[in-house]
C-alpha positions as CSV (number, residue, x, y, z in Angstrom):
1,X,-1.6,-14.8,10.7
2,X,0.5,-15.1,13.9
3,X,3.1,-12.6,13.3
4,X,2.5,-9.7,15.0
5,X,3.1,-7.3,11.8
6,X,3.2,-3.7,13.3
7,X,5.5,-4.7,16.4
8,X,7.8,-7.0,13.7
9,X,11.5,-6.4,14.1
10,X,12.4,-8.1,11.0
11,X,11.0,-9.2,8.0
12,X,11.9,-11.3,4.7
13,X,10.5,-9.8,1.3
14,X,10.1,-12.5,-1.4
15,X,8.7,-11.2,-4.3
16,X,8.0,-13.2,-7.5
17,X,5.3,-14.3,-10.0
18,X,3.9,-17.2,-8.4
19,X,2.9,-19.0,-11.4
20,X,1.9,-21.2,-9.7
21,X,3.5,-20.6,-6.4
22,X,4.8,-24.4,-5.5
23,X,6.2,-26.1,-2.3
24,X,9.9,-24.9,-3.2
25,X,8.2,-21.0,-2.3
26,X,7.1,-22.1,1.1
27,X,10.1,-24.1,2.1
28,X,13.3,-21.6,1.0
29,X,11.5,-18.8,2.4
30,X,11.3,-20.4,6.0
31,X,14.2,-21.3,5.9
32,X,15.7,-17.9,5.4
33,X,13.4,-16.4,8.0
34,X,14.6,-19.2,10.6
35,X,18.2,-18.6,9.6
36,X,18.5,-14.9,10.3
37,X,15.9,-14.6,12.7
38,X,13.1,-12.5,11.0
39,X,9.4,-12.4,12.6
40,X,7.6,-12.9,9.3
41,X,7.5,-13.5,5.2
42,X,6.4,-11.3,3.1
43,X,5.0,-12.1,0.1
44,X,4.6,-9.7,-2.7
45,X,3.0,-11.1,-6.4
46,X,4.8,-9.3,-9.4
47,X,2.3,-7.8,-11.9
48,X,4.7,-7.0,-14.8
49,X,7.8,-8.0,-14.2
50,X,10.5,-6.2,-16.1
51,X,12.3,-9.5,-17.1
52,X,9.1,-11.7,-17.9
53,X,7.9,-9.1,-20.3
54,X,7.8,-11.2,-23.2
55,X,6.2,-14.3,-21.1
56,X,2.4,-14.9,-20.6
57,X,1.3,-15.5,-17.1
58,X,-1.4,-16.6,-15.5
59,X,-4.3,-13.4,-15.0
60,X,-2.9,-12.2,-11.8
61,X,-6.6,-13.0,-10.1
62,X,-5.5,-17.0,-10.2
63,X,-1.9,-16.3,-9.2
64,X,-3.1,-14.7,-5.9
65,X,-5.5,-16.7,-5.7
66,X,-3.5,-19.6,-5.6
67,X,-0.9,-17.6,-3.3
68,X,-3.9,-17.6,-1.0
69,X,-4.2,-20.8,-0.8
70,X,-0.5,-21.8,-0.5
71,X,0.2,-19.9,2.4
72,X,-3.4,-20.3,4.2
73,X,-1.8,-22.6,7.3
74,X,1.6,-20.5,7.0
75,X,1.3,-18.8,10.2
76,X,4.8,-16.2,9.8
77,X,3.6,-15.4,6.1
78,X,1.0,-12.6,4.7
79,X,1.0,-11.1,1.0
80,X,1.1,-7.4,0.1
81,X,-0.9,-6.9,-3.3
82,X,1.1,-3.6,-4.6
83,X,2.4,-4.3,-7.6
84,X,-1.3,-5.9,-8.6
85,X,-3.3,-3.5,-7.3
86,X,-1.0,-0.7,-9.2
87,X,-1.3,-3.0,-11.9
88,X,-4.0,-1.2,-13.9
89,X,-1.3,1.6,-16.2
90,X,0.6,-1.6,-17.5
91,X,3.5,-0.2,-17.0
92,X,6.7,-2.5,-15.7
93,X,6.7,-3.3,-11.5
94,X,10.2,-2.2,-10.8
95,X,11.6,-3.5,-7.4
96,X,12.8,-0.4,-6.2
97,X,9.4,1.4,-6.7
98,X,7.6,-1.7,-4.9
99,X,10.1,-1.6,-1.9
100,X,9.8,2.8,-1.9
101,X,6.1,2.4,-1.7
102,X,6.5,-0.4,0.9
103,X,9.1,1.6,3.1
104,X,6.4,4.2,3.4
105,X,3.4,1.6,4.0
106,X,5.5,0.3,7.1
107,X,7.1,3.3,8.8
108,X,11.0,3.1,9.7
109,X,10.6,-0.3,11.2
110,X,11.1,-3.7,10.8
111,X,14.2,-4.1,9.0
112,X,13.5,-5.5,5.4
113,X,15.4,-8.2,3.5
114,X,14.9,-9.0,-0.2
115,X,15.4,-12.7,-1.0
116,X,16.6,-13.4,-4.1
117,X,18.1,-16.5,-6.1
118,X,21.5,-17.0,-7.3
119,X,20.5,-16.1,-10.6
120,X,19.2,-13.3,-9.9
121,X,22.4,-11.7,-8.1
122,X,24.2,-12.2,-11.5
123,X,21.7,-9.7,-13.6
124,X,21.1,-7.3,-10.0
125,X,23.8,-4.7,-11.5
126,X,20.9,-4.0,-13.8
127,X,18.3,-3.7,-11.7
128,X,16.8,0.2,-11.6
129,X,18.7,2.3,-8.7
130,X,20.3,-1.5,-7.4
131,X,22.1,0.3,-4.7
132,X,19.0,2.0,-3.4
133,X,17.2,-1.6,-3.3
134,X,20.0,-2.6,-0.7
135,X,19.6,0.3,1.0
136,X,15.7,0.1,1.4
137,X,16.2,-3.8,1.9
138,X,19.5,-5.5,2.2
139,X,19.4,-8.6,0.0
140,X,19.7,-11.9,1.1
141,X,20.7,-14.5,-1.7
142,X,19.4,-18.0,-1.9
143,X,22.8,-20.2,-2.3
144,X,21.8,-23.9,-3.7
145,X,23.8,-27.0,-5.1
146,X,25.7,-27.0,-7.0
147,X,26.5,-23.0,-6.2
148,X,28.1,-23.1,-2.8
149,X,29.3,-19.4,-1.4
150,X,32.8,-19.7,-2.6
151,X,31.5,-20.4,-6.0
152,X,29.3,-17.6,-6.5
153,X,31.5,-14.8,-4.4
154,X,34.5,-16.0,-6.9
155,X,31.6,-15.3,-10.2
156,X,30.1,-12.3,-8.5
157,X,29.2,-9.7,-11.5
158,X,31.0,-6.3,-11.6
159,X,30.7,-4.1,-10.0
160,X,29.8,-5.7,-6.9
161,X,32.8,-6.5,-4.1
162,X,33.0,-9.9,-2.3
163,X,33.7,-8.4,0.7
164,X,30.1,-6.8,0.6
165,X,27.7,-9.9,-0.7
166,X,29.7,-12.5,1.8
167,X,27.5,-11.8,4.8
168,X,24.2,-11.8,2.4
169,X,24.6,-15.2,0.8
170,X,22.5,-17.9,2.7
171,X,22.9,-21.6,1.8
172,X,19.7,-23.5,1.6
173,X,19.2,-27.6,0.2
174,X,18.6,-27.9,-3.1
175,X,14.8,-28.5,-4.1
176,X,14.3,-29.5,-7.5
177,X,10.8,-27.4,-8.0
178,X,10.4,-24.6,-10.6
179,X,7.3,-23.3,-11.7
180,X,8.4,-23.6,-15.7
181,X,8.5,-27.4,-15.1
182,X,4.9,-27.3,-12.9
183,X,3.5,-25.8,-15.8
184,X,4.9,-28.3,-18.7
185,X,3.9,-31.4,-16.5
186,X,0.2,-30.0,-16.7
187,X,0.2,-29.3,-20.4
188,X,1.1,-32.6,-20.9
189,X,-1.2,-34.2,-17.9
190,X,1.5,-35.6,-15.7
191,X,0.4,-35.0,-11.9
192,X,1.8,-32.0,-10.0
193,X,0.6,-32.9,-6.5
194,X,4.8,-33.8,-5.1
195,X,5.4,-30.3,-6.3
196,X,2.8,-27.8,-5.1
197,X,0.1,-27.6,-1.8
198,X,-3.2,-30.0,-2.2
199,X,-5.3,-26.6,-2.8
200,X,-3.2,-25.0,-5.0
201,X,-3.2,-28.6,-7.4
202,X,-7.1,-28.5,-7.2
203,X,-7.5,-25.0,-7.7
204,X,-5.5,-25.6,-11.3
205,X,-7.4,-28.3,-12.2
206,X,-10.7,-26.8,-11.5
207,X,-9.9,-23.7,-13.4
208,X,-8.1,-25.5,-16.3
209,X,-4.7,-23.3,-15.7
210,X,-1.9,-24.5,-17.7
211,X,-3.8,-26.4,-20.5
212,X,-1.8,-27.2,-23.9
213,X,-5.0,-25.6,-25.0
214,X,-5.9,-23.4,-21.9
215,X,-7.4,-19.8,-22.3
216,X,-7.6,-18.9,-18.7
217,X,-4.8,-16.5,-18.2
C-alpha cells in the first residue's frame, strides 16, 4: 500500500459483502476517492449484514480472500477485518458499531466518508442511530443512470432534507456489474472473467465457489 495511512487527511469507507468483490468495486470506489480528493479506500467485509440475513454467503475466509486478491495492485486501497474478526457471537454487523469501533481505531483524524448506493439512501432512515453514522462519517452516495441528482433529491425518503444530501450525492457511469448476476453466470457455467479481476475468477474456479451444487460457503 502507498497511502500513507496514519498521516491520511481523508478517507473513503466502502463497506459491503464482496461476494465476490467484482471490477464495478474497484472502479466506483476510485472514482469517488478522485472526485473529493480522499488519500485512500477503505475497505471493510460485512460479516452479518443486517439486510442479508436471510441470504447465504460465501464463508467469509473466501470473501476476503478474494478481496485480497482484488485489491493486491490497488495502491490507495487496504481492508479493515472488523466486522469478521468480531464475527464469532453471530450477532448482526451494524454500521454504526463498525464506524464507532473504527473512529476509535484511527484517532480524530482523517475525515471518513461512507459510500453508499442509491438504494441504499432510500432504506438509510432505518439504519441504527442513522444520524450518528453521518456524524462519525458523512455519507457520500453513488448516483448512476438512470438516477441523476435531481431524480433522487426529488425521491429522497422522509425524513431526510434536500438541502442536506445535495452536496453528498456523487455522479458516477453506470457499470452494469453486480455480484447477484456474477454468481448466477457461474451456476450456470457462463464465464465471469469481463466482470471480476483475473485472480479473483481463478480463485472461484479453483475453490468451486458458486456451484449449482457447490458446498463451499
Amino acid at each position: 500500500m502507498n497511502v500513507d495511512w496514519p498521516r491520511a487527511q481523508s478517507l473513503i469507507v466502502f463497506g459491503g459483502s464482496f461476494d465476490p468483490p467484482h471490477l464495478a468495486h474497484l472502479r466506483l470506489p476510485l472514482l469517488a476517492m478522485q472526485a473529493v480528493g480522499a488519500d485512500g479506500v477503505l475497505y471493510i467485509p460485512s460479516a452479518n449484514p443486517p439486510h442479508k440475513r436471510n441470504q447465504t454467503l460465501a464463508d467469509a475466509s473466501h470473501r476476503l480472500a478474494m478481496l485480497r486478491l482484488a485489491l493486491q495492485d490497488q495502491p490507495h486501497a487496504a481492508i479493515w477485518t472488523d466486522e469478521l474478526d468480531r464475527a464469532a457471537d453471530g450477532q448482526p454487523s451494524y454500521t454504526v458499531d463498525t464506524l464507532t469501533r473504527l473512529r476509535h481505531h484511527l484517532g480524530p483524524q482523517p475525515r471518513l466518508r461512507l459510500l453508499i448506493g442509491s438504494d441504499q439512501l432510500r432504506l438509510f432512515p432505518s439504519w441504527r442511530q442513522y444520524q450518528e453514522i453521518i456524524a462519525l462519517a458523512e455519507p457520500l452516495v453513488m448516483v448512476r443512470p438512470p438516477l441523476n441528482r435531481q431524480s433522487l433529491l426529488a425521491d429522497l425518503p422522509a425524513p431526510l432534507q434536500a438541502e442536506q444530501w445535495a452536496a453528498r450525492l456523487l455522479e458516477l457511469p453506470a457499470l452494469d456489474i453486480s455480484a447477484t448476476d456474477i454468481r448466477r453466470r457461474v451456476a450456470a457455467g457462463q464465464p465471469i472473467n469481463h466482470l471480476v479481476p483475473p485472480a479473483v475468477a481463478a480463485y472461484i474456479a479453483a475453490h468451486g465457489l458458486y456451484r449449482a451444487n457447490s458446498a463451499a460457503h
